[in-house]
C-alpha positions, 0 to 999 in steps of 0.5 A: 898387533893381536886382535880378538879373532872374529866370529864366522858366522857373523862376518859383516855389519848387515848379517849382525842386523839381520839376527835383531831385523824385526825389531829394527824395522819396528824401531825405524818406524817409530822414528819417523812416527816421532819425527812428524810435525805439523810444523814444515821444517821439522818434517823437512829437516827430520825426513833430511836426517833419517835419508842421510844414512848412518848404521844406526849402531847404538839402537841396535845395541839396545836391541841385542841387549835387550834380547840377550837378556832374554826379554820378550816384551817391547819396550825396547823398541822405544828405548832405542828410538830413544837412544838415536834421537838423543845422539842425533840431537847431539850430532845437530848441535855439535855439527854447528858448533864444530861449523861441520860441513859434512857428516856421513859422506853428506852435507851436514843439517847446519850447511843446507838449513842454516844453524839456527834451524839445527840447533832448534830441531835438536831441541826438538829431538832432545824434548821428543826423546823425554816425551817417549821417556814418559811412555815407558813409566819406569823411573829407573829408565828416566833416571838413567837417560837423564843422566846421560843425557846431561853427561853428554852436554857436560862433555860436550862443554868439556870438549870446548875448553880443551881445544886449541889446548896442546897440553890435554893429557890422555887422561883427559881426553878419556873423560871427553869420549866416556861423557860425549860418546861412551855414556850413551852407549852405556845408558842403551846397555844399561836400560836394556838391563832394565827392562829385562828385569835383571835382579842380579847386580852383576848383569846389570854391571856387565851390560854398563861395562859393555856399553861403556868400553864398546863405546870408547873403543868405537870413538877412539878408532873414529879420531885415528881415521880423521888422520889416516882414512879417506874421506870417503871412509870417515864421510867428512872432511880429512884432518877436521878434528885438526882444523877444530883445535881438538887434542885427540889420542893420535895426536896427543901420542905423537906430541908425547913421543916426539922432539924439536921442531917436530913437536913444535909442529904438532903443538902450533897446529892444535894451538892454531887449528892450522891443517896447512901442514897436514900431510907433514903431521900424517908423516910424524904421526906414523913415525911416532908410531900413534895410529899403532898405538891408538889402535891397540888401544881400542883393541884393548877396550874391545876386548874388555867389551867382550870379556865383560860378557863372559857370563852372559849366556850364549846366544845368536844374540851375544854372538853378534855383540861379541861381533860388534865389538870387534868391528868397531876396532876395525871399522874397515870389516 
């Protein structure tokens, strides 16, 4: 399968981080200054969250927007932290309404501190993230975030009257990752647009397609490697997109493109929640040839994430978003 030929001089994650390090920093400290409370279990459960990793993808988008359109200022830092308290909230709630076990190769928040606690200090987050949305006096930004942020509940809704359903067609499970996944990708690349004063509409639609396909592309890899990697590489536990009930593209393409009793297999297995059977669904699902395909189709967004910069102009800045696209159609780089 053809992919997008990487940049050299941006070979991994980490050198991506370096270009954008000061601000980064800048954000992570605003973090943590965010997170502190007087109250013990917000501190104990935020100081949680920040050590347990993650690469903090969706801020550094922000970042590297934001300086690709040659903003100098700093309100993008405060964008970003904004960006990651909005998706750790999300990942709180959904931890305890997927009752996930593990994220990030650790236990998850609801597993050491119990549900209720989660989905209060995800309420905390959200409300922290529309304090500092205030500070930035700038109702285009509000009026973005906002909405994003009530898209993502709506997917997040959306998600949960699909499970168990082994009828979701593709079409509709696009819409699920464009609301729980893409738009706040787009929202980070949208606000960074913003900020950096772009008065021509065409900037601002190239950020919003970036945003948007990068997103779809990176959620998509993430429902293949719940069937192919290991749980050391996805950092949870192997066919939990299964367990749940929920129709992602590897298993909707494989449910398409077989027959018989192997379809049934596949049908009962979503319709239960049953992972008894795993290791027979991997076997259809590389028969039916769905990882292929689902990872040509997030090649596919990837490479509208990059052509959708085609005009932006060049810099050490594109370059590592042009790189990030291509990661995360192949998150084993």
């Amino acid at each position: 399968m053809k992919t997008t030929k990487k940049n050299k001089s941006l070979s991994d994650f980490n050198q991506i981080k370096s270009i954008i390090q000061n601000d980064a920093e800048e954000v992570d400290l605003l973090i943590r200054k965010n997170l502190h409370s007087d109250v013990m279990l917000i501190s104990k459960v935020s100081e949680y969250i920040i050590n347990s990793g993650g690469k903090r993808i969706r801020p550094l988008i922000v970042l590297l927007a934001a300086r690709a359109l040659n903003y100098e200022k700093e309100e993008h830092i405060i964008a970003a932290a904004i960006i990651e308290f909005i998706h750790t909230a999300t990942l709180l709630h959904d931890d305890v309404v997927d009752d996930s076990k593990k994220r990030r190769g650790q236990e998850t928040a609801n597993t050491v501190f119990g549900n209720q606690a989660s989905v209060l200090i995800g309420d905390f987050l959200y409300s922290r993230a529309f304090q500092m949305m205030v500070t930035l006096d700038n109702m285009n930004v509000m009026g973005v975030l906002a909405n994003a942020t009530n898209m993502i509940a709506t997917g997040e809704v959306m998600q949960l009257t699909n499970v168990f359903d082994a009828s979701i067609t593709e079409e509709q499970y696009f819409e699920v990752i464009y609301r729980k996944t893409s738009c706040l990708f787009e929202a980070g690349c949208h606000v960074s647009a913003i900020l950096a004063n772009c008065d021509h509409e065409n900037d601002v639609s190239m950020m919003i397609e970036y945003g948007k396909n990068l997103g779809t592309a990176f959620q998509i890899i993430d429902d293949a490697m719940d069937y192919m990697a290991s749980e050391e590489e996805i950092g949870k536990n192997l066919g939990d997109d299964l367990s749940e009930g929920k129709p992602t593209l590897p298993i909707i393409h494989a449910i398409n493109m077989s027959e018989g009793d192997e379809k049934k297999m596949l049908q009962s297995a979503i319709e239960r929640g049953d992972i008894n059977k795993l290791e027979a669904i991997q076997n259809i699902i590389l028969k039916t040839g769905a990882i292929e395909y689902t990872t040509k189709k997030a090649v596919d967004f990837s490479n509208k994430a990059i052509a959708s910069l085609s005009n932006l102009k060049k810099s050490i800045y594109k370059e590592a978003l042009i790189s990030i696209a291509q990661f995360s159609a192949d998150r084993n780089s």
